[in-house]
Structure formats: structure tokens, C-alpha cells
C-alpha positions as CSV (number, residue, x, y, z in Angstrom):
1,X,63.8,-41.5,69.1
2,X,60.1,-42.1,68.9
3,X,59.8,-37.9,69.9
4,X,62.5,-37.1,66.8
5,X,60.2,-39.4,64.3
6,X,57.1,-37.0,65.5
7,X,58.8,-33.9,64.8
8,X,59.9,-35.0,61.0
9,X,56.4,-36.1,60.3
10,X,55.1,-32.9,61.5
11,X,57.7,-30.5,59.5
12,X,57.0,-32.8,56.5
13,X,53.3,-32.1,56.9
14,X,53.5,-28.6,57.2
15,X,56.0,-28.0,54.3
16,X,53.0,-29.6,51.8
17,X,50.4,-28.0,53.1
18,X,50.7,-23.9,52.4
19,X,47.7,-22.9,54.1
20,X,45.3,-20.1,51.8
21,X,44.0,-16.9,53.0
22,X,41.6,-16.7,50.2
23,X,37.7,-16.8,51.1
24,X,35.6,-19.4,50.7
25,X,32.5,-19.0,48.8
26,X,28.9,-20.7,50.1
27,X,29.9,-24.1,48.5
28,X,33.0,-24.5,50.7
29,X,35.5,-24.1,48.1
30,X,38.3,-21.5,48.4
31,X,38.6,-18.9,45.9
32,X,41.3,-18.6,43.9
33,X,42.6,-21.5,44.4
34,X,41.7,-25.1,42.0
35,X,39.0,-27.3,43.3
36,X,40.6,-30.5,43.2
37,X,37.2,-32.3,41.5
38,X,36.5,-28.7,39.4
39,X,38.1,-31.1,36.2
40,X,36.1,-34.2,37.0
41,X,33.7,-35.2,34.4
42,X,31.2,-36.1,37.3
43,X,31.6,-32.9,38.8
44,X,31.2,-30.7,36.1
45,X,27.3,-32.2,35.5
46,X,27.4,-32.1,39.0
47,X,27.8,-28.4,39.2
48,X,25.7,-27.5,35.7
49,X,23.0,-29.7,37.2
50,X,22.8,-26.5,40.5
51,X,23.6,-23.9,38.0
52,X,19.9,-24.9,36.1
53,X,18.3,-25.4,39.7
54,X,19.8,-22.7,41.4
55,X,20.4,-19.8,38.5
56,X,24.0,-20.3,39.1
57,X,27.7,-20.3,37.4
58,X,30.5,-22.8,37.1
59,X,33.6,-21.8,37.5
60,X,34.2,-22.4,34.1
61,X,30.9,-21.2,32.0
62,X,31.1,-19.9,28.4
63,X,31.9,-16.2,28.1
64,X,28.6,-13.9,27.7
65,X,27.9,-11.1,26.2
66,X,27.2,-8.2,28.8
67,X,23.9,-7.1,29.5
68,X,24.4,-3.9,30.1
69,X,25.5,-1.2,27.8
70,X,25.7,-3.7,24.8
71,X,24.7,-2.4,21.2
72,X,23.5,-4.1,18.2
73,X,25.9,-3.4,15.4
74,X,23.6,-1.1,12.8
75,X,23.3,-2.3,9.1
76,X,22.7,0.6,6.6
77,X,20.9,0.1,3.6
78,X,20.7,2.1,0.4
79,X,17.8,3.6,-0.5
80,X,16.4,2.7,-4.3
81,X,16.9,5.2,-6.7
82,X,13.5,6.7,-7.6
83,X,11.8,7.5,-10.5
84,X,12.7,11.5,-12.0
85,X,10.6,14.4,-11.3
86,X,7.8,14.6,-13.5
87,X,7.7,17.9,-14.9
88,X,4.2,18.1,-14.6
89,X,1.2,18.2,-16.7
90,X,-0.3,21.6,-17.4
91,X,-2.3,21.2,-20.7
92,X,-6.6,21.0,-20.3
93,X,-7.7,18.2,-22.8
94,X,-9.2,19.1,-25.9
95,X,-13.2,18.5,-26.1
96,X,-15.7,19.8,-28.6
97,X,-18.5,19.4,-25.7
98,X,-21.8,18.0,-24.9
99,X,-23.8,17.1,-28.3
100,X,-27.4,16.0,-27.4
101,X,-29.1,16.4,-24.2
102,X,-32.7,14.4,-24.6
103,X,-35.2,13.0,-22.4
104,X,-38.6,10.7,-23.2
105,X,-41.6,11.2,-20.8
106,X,-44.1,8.2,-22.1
107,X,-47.4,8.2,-21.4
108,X,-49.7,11.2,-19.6
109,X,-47.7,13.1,-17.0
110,X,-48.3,12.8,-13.5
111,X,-47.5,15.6,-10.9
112,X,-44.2,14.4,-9.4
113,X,-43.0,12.5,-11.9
114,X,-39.4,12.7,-13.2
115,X,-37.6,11.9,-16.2
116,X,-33.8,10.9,-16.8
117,X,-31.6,12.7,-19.6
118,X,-29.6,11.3,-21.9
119,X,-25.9,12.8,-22.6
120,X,-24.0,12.1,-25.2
121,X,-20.6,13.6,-26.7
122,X,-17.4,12.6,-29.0
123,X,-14.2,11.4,-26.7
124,X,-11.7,14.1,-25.9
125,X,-7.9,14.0,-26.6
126,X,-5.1,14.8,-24.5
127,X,-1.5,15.3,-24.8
128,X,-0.7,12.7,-21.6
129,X,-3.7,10.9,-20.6
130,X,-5.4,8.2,-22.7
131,X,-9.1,8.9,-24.2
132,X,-9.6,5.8,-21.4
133,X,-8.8,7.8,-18.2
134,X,-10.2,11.0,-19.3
135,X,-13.1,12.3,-16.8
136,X,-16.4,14.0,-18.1
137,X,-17.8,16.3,-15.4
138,X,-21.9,17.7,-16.0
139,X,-23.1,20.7,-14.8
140,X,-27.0,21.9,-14.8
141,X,-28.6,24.7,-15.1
142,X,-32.2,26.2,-15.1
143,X,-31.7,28.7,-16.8
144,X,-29.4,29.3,-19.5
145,X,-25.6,30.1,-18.6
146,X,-26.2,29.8,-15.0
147,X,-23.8,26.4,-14.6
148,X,-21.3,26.6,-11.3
149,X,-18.5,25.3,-13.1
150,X,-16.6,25.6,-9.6
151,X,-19.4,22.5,-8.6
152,X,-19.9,19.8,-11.1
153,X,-23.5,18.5,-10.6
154,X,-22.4,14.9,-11.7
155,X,-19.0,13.0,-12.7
156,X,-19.1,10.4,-15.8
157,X,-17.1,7.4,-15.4
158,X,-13.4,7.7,-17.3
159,X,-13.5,7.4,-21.0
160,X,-17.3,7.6,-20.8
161,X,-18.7,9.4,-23.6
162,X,-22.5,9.2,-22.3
163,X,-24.1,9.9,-19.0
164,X,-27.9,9.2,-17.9
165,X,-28.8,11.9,-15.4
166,X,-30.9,11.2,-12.1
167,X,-34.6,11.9,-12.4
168,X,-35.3,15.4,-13.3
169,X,-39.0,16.8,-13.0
170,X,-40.9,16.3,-16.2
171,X,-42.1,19.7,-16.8
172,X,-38.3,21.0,-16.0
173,X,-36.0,23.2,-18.2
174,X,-32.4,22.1,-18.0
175,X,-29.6,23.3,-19.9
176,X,-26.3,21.1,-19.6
177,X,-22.4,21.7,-19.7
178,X,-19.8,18.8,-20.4
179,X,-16.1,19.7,-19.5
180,X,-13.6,17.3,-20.2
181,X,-10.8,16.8,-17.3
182,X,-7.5,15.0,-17.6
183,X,-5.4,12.8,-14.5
184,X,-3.4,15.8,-13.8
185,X,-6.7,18.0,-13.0
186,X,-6.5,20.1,-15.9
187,X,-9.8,21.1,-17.1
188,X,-11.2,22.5,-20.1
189,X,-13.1,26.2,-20.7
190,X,-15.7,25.1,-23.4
191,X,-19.0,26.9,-22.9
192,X,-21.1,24.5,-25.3
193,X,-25.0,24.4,-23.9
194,X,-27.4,22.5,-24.6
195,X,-31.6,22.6,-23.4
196,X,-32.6,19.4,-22.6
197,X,-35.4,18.7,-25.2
198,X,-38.2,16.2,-24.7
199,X,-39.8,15.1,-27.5
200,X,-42.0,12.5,-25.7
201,X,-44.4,15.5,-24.5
């Protein structure tokens, strides 16, 4: 009787226990198959707590993004519309060119010495830039007509409408040429000269 009591207990034990071919990972637990403390509270701190320590995963982490071969959606903007063409500026201002070109030596003349001149002319007008923004550009000479109008010898400040030259040698002869030039580049052709005079000597 005892040996038939035995037997039961043994078939009843093997019925409930279906053993698993699945492997076991390196904390003992079989894969594949639930952890019977994988739902416990204190087990799941349990495992997040190794996860931190150990650069692990629960069984049950958050999904994440892969890291490999993951894009960054692209966001197109518009570009701004921008201003229209300008259709460009091809007019030289209109300048009546230099008036008075004077200088005043004081006093006995030294060798060496030097003596500013003194420019002076009426404001130009242009069809697009204001008298304000209009450039004055000098040119000297020695002798008369022999300016390089391709190399301004001084630039006046915009809307200028004088311009004290650098020393020049007291016993000099300078002729001067004033051209009026606009924002776009355009440059008058006036050909008015004028000999420096000095009527301190």
C-alpha cells in the first residue's frame, strides 16, 4: 500500500512539473519562460537597481529607439522672398566742379616748408543718391592737365563740399580736379582746373 502511495505522489509530481529546454541566462533564470518574482514590486527595483550598476536590461525595459541606422526626420523651411532686382544705376552725377583752390603761407618762407590748400565747390545732384552720400574725389597735378583721373590723389568725405589738402611745398604749382562720384560708382567727365593760388606770398 505504502509502495502504491509513492507511485501516485511521484506521477502527480511529474504531471506539474513540465520540465523547459530553454537556456538559462547568467542570472539563473530560464529564458522564455516567466520568472515567478519578474512581477514583484521588490523585484523589479531589484533588477533596475543591477541594470544602473551593471549597464544592464530588465526583461521588461521601455522600448528604444535603435542606434543604428536611425534618421532625424528633416524640417524644410521656406526661404524669404527677397527684394527685386535692381535695375541698376548707370547715370554719373551732375557737378559743375572745383571752384577755388587757395592756400596762405604767413610769414617769411622757410626751405621745407609746406602749405595746405583749401577746396571748395557747390554740392552735386544725382538721379538716385542723395547730395549726402555723394563722394568728391581730388586729383593733382603739376602741371596743367596732367591729373590721372584713373588714381584720385585724395577722397572727400560724402556730401562734403570742401577738402583741406595735406601739406604741399610752399613754392609748388598745383592745379586741382574735383569729380563727383555717386554709390553706384558712376563718375563724372568734368575737366574744370584750377592753379592753386597763394596770395599769402
Amino acid at each position: 500500500m505504502a509502495r502504491k502511495v509513492a507511485l501516485v505522489a511521484f506521477v502527480i509530481a511529474g504531471a506539474t512539473a513540465v520540465p523547459s529546454t530553454a537556456a538559462a541566462n547568467h542570472h539563473g533564470v530560464r529564458l522564455g519562460t516567466a520568472h515567478p518574482l519578474s512581477a514583484h514590486p521588490a523585484h523589479r527595483s531589484a533588477c533596475e537597481a543591477r541594470a544602473r550598476r551593471h549597464h544592464h536590461r530588465c526583461r521588461r525595459a521601455q522600448h528604444q529607439l535603435p542606434a543604428i541606422g536611425y534618421v532625424a526626420p528633416s524640417v524644410s523651411v521656406a526661404a524669404a522672398p527677397g527684394p527685386a532686382p535692381d535695375p541698376g544705376d548707370h547715370t554719373a552725377p551732375k557737378f559743375g566742379g572745383l571752384q577755388s583752390a587757395f592756400a596762405c603761407t604767413p610769414g617769411p618762407q622757410r626751405p621745407g616748408q609746406t602749405t595746405p590748400f583749401n577746396l571748395s565747390w557747390e554740392a552735386a545732384t544725382d538721379d538716385v543718391t542723395p547730395p549726402a552720400l555723394v563722394i568728391y574725389e581730388i586729383y593733382l597735378a603739376t602741371t596743367p592737365g596732367g591729373e590721372n583721373f584713373a588714381h584720385p590723389s585724395w577722397t572727400a568725405e560724402p556730401g562734403a563740399t570742401s577738402f583741406r589738402t595735406p601739406g604741399l611745398a610752399s613754392h609748388g604749382s598745383f592745379y586741382f580736379v574735383v569729380r563727383a562720384r555717386d554709390t553706384a560708382g558712376n563718375e563724372d567727365s568734368n575737366l574744370v582746373e584750377r592753379h592753386g593760388v597763394d596770395p599769402c606770398l
